[in-house]
VOBA-1610 file (N, C-alpha, C; in pm, whole numbers, padded with zeros to 5 digits, always signed):
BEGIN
Unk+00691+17315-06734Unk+00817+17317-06661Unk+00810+17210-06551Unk+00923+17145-06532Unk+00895+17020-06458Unk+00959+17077-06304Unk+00890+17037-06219Unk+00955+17037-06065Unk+01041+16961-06027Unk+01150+17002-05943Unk+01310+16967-05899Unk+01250+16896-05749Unk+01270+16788-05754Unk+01242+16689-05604Unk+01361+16752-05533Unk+01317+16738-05418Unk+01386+16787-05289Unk+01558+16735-05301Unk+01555+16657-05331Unk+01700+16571-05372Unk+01826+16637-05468Unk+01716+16672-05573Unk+01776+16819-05657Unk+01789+16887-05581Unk+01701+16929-05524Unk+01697+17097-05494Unk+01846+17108-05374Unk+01793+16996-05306Unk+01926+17020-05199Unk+02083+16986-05265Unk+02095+16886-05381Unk+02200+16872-05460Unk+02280+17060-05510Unk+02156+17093-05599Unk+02225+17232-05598Unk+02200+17366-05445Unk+02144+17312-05419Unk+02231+17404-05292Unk+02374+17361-05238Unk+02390+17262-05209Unk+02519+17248-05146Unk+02660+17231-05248Unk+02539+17230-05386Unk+02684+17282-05470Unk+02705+17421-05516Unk+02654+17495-05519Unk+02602+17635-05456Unk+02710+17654-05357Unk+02667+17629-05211Unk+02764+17621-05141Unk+02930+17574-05143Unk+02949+17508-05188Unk+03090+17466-05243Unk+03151+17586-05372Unk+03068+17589-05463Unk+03145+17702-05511Unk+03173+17795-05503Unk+03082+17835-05385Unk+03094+17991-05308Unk+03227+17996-05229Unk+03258+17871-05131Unk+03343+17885-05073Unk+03444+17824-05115Unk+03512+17771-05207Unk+03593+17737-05303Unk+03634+17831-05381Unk+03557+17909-05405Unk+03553+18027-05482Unk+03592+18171-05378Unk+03625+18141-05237Unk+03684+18227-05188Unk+03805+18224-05139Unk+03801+18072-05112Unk+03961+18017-05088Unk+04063+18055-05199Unk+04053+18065-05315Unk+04117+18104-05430Unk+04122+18171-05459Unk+04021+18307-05440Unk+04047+18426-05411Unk+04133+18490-05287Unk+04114+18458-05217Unk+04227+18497-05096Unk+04367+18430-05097Unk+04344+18304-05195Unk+04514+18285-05162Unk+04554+18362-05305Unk+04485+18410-05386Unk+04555+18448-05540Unk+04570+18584-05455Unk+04464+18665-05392Unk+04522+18777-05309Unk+04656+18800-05225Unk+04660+18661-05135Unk+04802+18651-05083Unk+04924+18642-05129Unk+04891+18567-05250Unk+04989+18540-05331Unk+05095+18671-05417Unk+05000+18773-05460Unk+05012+18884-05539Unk+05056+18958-05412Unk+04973+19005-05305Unk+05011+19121-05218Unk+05032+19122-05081Unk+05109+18963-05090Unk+05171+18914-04993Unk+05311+18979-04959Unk+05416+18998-05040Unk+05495+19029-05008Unk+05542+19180-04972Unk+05403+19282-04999Unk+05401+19411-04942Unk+05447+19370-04782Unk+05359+19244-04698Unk+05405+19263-04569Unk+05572+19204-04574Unk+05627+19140-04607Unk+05764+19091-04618Unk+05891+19223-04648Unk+05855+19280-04770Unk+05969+19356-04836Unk+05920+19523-04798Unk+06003+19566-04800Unk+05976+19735-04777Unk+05974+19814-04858Unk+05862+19827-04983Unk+05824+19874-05133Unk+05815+19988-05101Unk+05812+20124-05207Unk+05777+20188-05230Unk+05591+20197-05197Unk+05534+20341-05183Unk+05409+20320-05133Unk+05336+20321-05257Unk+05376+20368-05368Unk+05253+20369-05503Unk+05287+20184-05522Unk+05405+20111-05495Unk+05410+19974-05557Unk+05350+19875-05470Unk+05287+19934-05329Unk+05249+19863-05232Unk+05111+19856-05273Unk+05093+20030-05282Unk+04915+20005-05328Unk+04907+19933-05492Unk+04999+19940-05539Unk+04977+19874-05650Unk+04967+19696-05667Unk+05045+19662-05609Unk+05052+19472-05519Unk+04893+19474-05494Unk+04814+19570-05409Unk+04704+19535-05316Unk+04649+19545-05422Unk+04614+19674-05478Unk+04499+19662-05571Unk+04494+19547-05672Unk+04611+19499-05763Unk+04622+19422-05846Unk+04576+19296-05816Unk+04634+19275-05638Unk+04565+19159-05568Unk+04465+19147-05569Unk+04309+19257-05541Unk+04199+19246-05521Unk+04124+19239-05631Unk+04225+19240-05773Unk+04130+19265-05859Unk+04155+19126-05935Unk+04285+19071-05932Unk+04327+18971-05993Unk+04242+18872-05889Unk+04218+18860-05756Unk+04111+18796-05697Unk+04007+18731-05720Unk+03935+18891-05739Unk+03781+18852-05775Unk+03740+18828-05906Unk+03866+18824-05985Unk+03815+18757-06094Unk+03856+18590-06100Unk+03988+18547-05999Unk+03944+18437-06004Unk+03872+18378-05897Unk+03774+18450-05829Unk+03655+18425-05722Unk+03534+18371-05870Unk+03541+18444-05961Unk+03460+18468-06032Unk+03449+18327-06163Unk+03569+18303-06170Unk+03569+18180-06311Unk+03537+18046-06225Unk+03632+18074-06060Unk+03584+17933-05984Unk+03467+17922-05986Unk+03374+18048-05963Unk+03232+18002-05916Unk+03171+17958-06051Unk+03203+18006-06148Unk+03135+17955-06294Unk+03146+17841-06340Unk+03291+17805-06322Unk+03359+17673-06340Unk+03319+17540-06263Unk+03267+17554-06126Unk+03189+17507-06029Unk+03071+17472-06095Unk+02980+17587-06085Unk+02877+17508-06151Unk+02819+17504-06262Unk+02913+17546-06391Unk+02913+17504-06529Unk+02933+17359-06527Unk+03019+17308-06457Unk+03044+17151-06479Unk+02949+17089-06350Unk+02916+17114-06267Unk+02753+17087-06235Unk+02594+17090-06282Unk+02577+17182-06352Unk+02531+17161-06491Unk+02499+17096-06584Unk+02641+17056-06628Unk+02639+16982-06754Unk+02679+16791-06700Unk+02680+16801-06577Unk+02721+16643-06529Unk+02608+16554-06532Unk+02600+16447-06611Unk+02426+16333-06638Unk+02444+16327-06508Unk+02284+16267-06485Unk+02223+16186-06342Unk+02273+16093-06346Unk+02291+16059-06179Unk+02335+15927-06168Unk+02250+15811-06201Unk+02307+15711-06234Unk+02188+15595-06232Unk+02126+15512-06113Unk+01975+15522-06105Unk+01948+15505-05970Unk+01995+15365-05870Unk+02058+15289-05972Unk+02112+15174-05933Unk+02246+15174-05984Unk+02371+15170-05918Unk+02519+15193-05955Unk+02561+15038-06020Unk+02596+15001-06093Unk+02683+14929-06203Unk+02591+14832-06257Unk+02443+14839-06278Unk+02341+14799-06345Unk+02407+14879-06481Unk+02378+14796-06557Unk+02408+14884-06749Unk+02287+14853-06782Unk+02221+14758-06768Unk+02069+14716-06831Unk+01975+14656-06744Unk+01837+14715-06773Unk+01738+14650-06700Unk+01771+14491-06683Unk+01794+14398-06779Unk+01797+14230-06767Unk+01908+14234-06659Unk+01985+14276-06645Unk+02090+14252-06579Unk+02105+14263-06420
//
């Protein structure tokens, strides 16, 4: 098993970090979005708790595809080349 240089290692942490909190921003606005208008309109109380819950659940699942989606395509993205618009050693 080969060892991840510090360069890696800190690469996926801070993408780590980004999908965590990317992944909450989109959860809270898909929350706002859904059970936002409980504070606006004057619902019934089973359709209020129903807005919230649907909100929290419709949420964390898209808390859940961002964070996958994040770093599924971090993942699968080649290394850069250590020299940018070199195509060939002669060159």
């Amino acid at each position: 098993m080969e060892r991840r240089t510090q360069t890696e290692r800190d690469a996926i942490t801070v993408e780590i970090g980004y999908a965590l909190v990317s992944g909450v921003l989109v959860a809270g606005l898909t929350f706002l979005g859904i059970a936002g208008p409980t504070t606006v309109f004057a619902l019934p109380h089973a359709a209020e708790r129903g807005l919230v819950v649907g909100g929290a659940v419709v949420g964390a699942v898209a808390f859940v595809l961002r964070v996958v989606h994040v770093l599924w395509r971090f993942a699968r993205t080649p290394d850069q080349p250590s020299q940018p618009g070199r195509t060939s050693p002669d060159s």
